[in-house]
N, C-alpha and C positions, 0 to 999 in steps of 0.2 A: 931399760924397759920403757922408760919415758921418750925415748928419741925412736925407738920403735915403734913404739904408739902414734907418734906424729907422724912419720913418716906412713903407715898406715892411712891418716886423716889425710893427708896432705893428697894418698895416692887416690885416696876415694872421692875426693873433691874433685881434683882432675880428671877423673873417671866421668865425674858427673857434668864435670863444664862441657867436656868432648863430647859426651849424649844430647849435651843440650846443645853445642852447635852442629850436630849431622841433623836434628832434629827439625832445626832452625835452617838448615843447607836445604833439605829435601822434601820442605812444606813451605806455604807462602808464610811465614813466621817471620823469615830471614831476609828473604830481599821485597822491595818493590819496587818491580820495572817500570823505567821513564825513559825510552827512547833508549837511545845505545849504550846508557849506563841504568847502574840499578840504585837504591837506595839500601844499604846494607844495616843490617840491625846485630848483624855478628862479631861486628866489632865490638860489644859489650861484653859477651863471656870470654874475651880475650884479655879486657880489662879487669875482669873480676879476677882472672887465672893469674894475673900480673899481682895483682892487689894480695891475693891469699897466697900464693906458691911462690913470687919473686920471680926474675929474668928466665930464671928456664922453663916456670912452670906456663908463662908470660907466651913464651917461645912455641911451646909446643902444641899449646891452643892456637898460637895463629900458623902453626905448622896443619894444624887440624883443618881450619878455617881455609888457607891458602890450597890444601891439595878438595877441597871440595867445592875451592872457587876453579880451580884448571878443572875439573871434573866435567865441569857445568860446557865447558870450551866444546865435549862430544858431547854433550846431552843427558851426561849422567846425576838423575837430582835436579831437572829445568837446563835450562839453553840462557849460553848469554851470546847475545848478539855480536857483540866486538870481541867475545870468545874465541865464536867460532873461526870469523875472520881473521884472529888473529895464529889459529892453530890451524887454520890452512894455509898460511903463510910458512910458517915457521914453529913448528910442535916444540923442540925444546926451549924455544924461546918464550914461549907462550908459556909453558910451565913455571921458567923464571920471575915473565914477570906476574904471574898470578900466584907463585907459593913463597918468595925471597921475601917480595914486600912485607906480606903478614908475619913472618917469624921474626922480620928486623921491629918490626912494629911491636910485638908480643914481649919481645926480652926487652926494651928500649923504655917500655910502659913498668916493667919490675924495677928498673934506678931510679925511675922517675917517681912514682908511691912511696918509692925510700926515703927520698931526698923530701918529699913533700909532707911524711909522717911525723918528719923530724922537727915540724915545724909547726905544721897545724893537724887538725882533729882530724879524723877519719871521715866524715862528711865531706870536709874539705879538701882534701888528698884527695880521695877517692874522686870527688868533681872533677879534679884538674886532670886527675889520670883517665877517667872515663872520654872527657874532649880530647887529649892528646891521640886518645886512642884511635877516632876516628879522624883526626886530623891527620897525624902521620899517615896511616892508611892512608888515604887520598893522595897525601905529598908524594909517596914511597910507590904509589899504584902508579901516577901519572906521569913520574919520573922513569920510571922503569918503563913506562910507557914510549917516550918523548926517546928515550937512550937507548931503548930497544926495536923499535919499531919505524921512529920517527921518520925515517928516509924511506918507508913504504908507500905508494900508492894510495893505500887505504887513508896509513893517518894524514900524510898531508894535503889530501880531502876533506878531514876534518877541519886541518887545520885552519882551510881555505886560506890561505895567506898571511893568516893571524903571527906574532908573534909569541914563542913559547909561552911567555905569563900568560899573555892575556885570552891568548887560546885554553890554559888550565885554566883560568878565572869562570871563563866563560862555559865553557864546557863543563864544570862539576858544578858548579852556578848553586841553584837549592839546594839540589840533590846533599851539595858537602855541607849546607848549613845546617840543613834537617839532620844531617847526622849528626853534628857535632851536638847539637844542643840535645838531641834525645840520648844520646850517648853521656852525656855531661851530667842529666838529671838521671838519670834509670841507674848509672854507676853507682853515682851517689848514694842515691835511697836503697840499692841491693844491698852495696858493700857495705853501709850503717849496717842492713837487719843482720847481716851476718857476723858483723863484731858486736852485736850485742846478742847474739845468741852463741858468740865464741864457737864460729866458726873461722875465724879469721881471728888477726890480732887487734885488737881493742884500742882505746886511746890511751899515753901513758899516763 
């Protein structure tokens, strides 16, 4: 009865993370747009999904998160610019690299809380998982980018000449800082209130 129970919490948690990012996809909550990228705030209930549910629950919030970033590619839920470009190019590519990233990102972020819990407090975990969260994102977004795209027209326009690094350096430029550090504290402080109101699991 007790692993039923859980499983119940666990399901309704995740019921609740996925509300709150289509919530966060289809209102200005979630992104804000700067030129051809946007600033993503969704990468945090994908951390929180990793923190409370572990790698699959991780998984399937940024399965959530990714099919409502390809969404955006036609205009369903706001428009993204290098979306759309890129889904006129190549549709199932464009889904790849707008839904793979997020779920590699989502289950990658559930080892990484584990490894982290084991070691330090829930504050603390949770911090590093929250930055990882939006950092991978980024790494896994621009890679997928560069390895999918790369030899198109479009990107290496971007690219102007740049080499790979320094074309990603320069190209996610703030945008990846401001995430990483809002993502870093906002995880943080979520996933405390939630282990202390035993929604989640606690310090040992």
């Amino acid at each position: 009865m007790k692993n039923k129970s859980l499983t119940v919490k666990e399901f309704v948690i995740l019921g609740l993370l996925a509300a709150i990012l289509l919530l966060m996809a289809y209102t200005p909550l979630g992104y804000l747009n700067i030129g051809p990228l946007a600033i993503t705030f969704n990468v945090i209930p994908v951390a929180i999904a990793a923190i409370a549910l572990g790698p699959v629950g991780g998984a399937i919030a940024g399965g959530v998160f990714g099919l409502t970033s390809f969404l955006q590619c036609i205009g369903v839920g706001g428009t993204s610019a290098m979306g759309a470009v890129l889904f006129g190019i190549n549709p199932v590519l464009a889904f790849i690299q707008r839904f793979v990233p997020r779920v590699l990102d989502g289950f990658l972020l559930g080892y990484i809380y584990r490894f982290m819990h084991k070691r330090q407090r829930v504050y603390v975990a949770s911090a590093v998982t929250g930055f990882f969260s939006a950092f991978l994102n980024t790494l896994f977004f621009m890679s997928s980018l560069i390895l999918l795209f790369g030899n198109t027209e479009y990107v290496q326009g971007l690219m102007g000449g740049k080499n790979v690094i320094l074309f990603i350096c320069t190209f996610v430029g703030i945008n990846a800082v401001f995430e990483m550090i809002s993502s870093t504290i906002l995880t943080a402080v979520i996933a405390t209130a939630l282990s202390k109101a035993r929604l989640i699991g606690g310090d040992r």
